[in-house]
N, C-alpha and C positions, 0 to 999 in steps of 0.2 A: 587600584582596587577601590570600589566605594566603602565608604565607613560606616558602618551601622548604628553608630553612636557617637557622642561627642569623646566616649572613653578611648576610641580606637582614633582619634586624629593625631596626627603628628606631635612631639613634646613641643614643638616650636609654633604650633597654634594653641594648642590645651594650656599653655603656663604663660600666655600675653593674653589672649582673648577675654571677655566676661564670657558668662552660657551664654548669653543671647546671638554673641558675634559666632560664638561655636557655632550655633544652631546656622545660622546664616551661613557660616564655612561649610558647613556639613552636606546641606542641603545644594550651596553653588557647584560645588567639586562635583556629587553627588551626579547632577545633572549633566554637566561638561563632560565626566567620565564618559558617561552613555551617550551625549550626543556627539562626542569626537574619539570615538573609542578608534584603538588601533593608533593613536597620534599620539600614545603619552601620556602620563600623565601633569609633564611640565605646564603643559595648555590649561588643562581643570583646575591646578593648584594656582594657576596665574589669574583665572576668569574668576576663582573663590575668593581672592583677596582683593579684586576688583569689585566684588559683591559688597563686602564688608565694606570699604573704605566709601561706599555710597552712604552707610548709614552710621559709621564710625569714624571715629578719625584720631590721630595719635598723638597725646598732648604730654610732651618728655617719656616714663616708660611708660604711661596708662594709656590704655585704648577706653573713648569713652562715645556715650550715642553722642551724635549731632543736634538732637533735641534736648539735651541736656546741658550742653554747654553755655555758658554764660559769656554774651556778648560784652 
């Protein structure tokens, strides 16, 4: 089912994510749902943290931007 907010995403996105990555979950799931509808929702939750992990990335338990991290 698509999420209409970042309040309805799973606990296991909403208590690691920052908003911004929600917003990115939100929206990839969001789309996947609808364009691979009838296949699950395994595929959209997979394609959404695919999305995230383009502009995040996981340094011990924080998820943090890519353009924020210090080389």
């Amino acid at each position: 089912m698509p999420y209409a907010n970042n309040d309805d995403l799973p606990h296991s996105v909403r208590h690691v994510l920052p908003p911004h990555a929600q917003d990115i979950y939100r929206a990839a799931f969001n789309n996947a749902y609808d364009r691979y509808a009838g296949e699950g929702e395994s595929r959209a939750h997979r394609i959404a943290w695919a999305a995230v992990k383009r502009r995040y990335e996981k340094l011990g338990d924080v998820w943090i931007a890519k353009s924020l991290r210090e080389d």
